[in-house]
C-alpha positions in Angstrom: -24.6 32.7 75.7 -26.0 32.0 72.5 -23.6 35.0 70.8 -20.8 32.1 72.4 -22.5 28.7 71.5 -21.9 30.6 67.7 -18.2 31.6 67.6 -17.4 28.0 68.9 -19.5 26.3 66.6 -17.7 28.5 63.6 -14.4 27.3 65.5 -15.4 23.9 65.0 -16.9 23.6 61.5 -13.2 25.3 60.3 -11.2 22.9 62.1 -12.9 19.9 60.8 -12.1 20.7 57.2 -8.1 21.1 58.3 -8.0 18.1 60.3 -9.2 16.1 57.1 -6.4 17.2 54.9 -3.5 16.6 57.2 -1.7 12.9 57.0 -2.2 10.0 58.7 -0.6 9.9 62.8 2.1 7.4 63.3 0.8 4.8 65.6 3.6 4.8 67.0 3.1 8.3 68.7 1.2 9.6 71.5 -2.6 10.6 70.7 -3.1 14.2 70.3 -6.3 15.0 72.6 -9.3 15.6 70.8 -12.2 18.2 71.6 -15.5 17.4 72.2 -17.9 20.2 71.4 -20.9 21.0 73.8 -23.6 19.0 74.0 -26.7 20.4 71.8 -24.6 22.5 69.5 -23.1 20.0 66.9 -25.2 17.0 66.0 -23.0 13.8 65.0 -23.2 13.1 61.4 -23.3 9.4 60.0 -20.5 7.4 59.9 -18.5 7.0 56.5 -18.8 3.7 55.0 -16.0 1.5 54.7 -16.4 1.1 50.8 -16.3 4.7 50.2 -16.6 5.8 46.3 -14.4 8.4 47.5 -11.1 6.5 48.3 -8.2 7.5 45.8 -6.9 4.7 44.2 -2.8 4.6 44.5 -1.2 6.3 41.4 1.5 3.7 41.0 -1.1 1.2 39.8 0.5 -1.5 38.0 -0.1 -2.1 34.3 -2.8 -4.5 33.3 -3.6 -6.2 30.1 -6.7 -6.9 28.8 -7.9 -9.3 26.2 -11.6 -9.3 24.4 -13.3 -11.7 22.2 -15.6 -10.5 19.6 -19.0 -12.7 19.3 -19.0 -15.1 16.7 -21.9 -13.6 14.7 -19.4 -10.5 13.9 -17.2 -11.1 10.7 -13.9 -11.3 11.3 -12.0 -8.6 11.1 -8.1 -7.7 11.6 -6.7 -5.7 14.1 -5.3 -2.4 13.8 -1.5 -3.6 14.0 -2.4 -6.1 11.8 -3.4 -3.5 9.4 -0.8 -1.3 9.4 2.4 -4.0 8.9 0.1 -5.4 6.4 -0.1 -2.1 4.5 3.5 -1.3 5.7 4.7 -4.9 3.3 2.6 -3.7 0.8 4.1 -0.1 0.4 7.5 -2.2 0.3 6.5 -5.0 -2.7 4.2 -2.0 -4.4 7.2 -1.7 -7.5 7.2 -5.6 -7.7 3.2 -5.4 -8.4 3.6 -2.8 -11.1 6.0 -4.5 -12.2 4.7 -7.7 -12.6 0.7 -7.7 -12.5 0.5 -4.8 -14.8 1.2 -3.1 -18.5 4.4 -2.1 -17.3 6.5 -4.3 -17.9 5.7 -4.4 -22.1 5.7 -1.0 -22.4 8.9 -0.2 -21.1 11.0 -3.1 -22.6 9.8 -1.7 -25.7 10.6 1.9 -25.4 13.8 0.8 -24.5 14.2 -1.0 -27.3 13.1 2.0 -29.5 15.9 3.9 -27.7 18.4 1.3 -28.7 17.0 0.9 -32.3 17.5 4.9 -32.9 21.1 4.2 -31.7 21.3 6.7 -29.2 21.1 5.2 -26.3 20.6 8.2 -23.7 18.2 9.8 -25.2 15.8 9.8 -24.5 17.0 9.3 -20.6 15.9 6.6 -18.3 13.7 9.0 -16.0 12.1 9.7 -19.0 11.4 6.3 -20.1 10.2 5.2 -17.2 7.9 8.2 -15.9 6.2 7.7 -19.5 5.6 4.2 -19.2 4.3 4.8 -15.5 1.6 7.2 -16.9 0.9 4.7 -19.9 0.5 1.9 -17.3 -1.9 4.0 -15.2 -4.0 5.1 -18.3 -4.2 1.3 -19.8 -4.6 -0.1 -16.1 -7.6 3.0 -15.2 -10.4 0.7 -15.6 -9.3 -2.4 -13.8 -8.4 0.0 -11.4 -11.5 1.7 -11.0 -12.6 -2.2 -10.5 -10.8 -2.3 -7.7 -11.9 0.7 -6.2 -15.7 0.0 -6.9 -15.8 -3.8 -5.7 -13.5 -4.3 -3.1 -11.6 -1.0 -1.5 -15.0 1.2 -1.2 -17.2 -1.8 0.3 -14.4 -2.3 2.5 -13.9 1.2 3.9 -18.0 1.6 4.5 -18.0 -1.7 6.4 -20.1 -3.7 4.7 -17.4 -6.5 3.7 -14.5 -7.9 5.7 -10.7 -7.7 5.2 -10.5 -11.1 3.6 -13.5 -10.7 1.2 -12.0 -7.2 0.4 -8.6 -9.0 -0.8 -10.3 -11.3 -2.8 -12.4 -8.8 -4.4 -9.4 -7.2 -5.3 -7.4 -9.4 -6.6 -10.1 -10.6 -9.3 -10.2 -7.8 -11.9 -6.3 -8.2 -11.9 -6.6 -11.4 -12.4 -8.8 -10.9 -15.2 -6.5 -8.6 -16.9 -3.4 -11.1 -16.8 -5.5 -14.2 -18.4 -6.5 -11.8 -21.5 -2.7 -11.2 -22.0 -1.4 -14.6 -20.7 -0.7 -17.1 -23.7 -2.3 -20.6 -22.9 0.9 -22.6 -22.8 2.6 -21.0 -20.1 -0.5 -21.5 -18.1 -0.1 -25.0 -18.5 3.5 -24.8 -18.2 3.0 -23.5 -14.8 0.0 -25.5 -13.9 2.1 -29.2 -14.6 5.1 -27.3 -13.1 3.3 -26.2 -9.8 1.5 -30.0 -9.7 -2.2 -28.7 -10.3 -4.1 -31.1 -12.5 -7.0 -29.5 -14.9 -8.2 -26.3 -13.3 -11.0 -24.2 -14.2 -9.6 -20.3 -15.6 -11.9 -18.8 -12.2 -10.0 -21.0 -9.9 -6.6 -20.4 -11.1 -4.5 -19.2 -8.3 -2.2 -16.1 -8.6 1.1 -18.1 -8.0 0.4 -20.0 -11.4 -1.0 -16.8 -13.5 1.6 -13.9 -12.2 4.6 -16.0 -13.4 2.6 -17.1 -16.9 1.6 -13.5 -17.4 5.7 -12.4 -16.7 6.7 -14.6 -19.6 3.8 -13.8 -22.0 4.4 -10.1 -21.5 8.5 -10.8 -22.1 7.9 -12.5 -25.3 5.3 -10.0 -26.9 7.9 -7.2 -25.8 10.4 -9.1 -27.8 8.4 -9.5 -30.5 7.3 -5.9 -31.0 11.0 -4.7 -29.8 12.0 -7.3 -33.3 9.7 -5.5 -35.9 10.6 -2.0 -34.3 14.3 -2.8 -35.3 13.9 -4.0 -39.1 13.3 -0.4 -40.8 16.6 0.9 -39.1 18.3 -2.1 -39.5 17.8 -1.6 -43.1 19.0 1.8 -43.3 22.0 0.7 -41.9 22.5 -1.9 -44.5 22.2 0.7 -46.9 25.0 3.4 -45.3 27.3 0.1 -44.8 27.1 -0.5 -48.1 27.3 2.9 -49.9 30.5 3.4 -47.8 31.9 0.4 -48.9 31.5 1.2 -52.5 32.8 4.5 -52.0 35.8 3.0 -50.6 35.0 4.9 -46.9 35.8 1.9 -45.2 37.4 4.1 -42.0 33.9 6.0 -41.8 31.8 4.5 -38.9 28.3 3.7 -40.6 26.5 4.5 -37.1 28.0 8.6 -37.7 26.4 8.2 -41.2 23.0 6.4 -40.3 22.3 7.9 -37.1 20.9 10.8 -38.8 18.6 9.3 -41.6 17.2 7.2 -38.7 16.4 10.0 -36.5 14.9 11.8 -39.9 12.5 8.0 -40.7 11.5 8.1 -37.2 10.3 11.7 -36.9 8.5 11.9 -40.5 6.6 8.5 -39.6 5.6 10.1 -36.4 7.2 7.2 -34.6 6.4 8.0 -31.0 2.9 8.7 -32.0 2.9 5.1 -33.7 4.8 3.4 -30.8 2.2 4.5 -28.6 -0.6 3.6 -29.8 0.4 0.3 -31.5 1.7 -0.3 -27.2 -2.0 0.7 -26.2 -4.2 -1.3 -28.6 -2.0 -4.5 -28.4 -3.3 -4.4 -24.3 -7.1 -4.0 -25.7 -7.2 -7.2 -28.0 
């Protein structure tokens, strides 16, 4: 008997496992008859609770959104969307700031005017003019950029300032750069244009000293792109007038002066001189 009482009770602890996997009966249906095991050989276990942990939630769960509020002791801080169109619009106006808020613009208006003063206007080519005025900009601009980088965009990446604070951080040692090359008139200009009354140099915004700073740098290009052109302009005097007394008047005089230019220009050193004269006129 007890060798029996064994098989059926191995009978019934493998059924149990079975009848747990297999779906749920249609009500509908007739009740399949259940077996009751002997008394004494299976002892009931508890009932499962109604809020079982174990209950699978359904897998077509609709989405949810959720929406959290930061404590107001927290600084505030953008989100990461934010962030990236934010940087995104930046990488799209980035030429318009080196354009505009740094040494670039001087430098190459006046190597172009070189170019035209030599009177060969392809050579050097335009890829070349401007790659070298890109490297001269970042080599005049290092400091205020190291500025940047030390005040507002390390601070920033450790945490210890906010997005805001970061920006205007930023945006100071540029600024300082722009007054020292900003002539004081156009800063009034644009102060009585924009309706500002007297404003102290610190609290000038950057839509009054970006556009003074655009002009200043356009007229001291001008200036230096005048004095370039006098010594060439003066050699070509000369070959206009040796011609004419030589009674060459078919000879073009630019075939003539083109190379005692070229000769002036490399005996002088003249890139060497238009350099540096571009460099030290950004650290007065």
């Amino acid at each position: 008997m007890r060798r029996i009482a064994q098989i059926f009770l191995c009978l019934a602890l493998g059924v149990l496992p079975l009848a747990a996997q297999t779906p749920a009966p249609n009500p509908a249906a007739s009740q399949p008859a259940t077996l009751t095991p002997p008394t004494g050989l299976l002892q009931p276990g508890p009932a499962p609770s109604a809020a079982s942990p174990t209950t699978a939630a359904p897998a077509n769960d609709p989405l949810r959104l959720s929406i959290n509020l930061e404590g107001a002791e927290k600084p505030a801080q953008m989100s990461v969307a934010v962030q990236i169109v934010l940087m995104m619009t930046l990488l799209s106006v980035a030429p318009s700031l080196v354009l505009l808020m740094t040494s670039f613009t001087r430098i190459v208006i006046v190597l172009g005017f070189v170019r035209q003063a030599l009177g060969v206007p392809s050579a050097p080519s335009n890829q070349i003019i401007v790659g070298l005025s890109l490297f001269l900009t970042f080599f005049i601009m290092g400091p205020v950029f190291d500025r940047v980088n030390s005040e507002a965009l390390r601070p920033y990446l450790d945490g210890k300032i906010s997005s805001n604070e970061a920006l205007d951080r930023g945006a100071a040692p540029l600024r300082d750069f722009m007054l020292k090359q900003t002539r004081t008139r156009d800063l009034e200009y644009f102060l009585e244009l924009g309706g500002y009354g007297p404003t102290a140099v610190k609290d000038l915004p950057l839509r009054v000293v970006i556009p003074a700073f655009v002009i200043s740098e356009l007229q001291t290009a001008f200036q230096m792109g005048f004095l370039l052109f006098l010594p060439f302009l003066i050699i070509d005097f000369l070959v206009s007038s040796t011609l004419m007394g030589l009674g060459m008047m078919m000879m073009p005089p630019n075939v003539v002066s083109l190379p005692f230019k070229l000769l002036l220009f490399v005996l002088v050193d003249g890139w060497h001189l238009v350099v540096k004269s571009l460099v030290q006129s950004f650290a007065t």
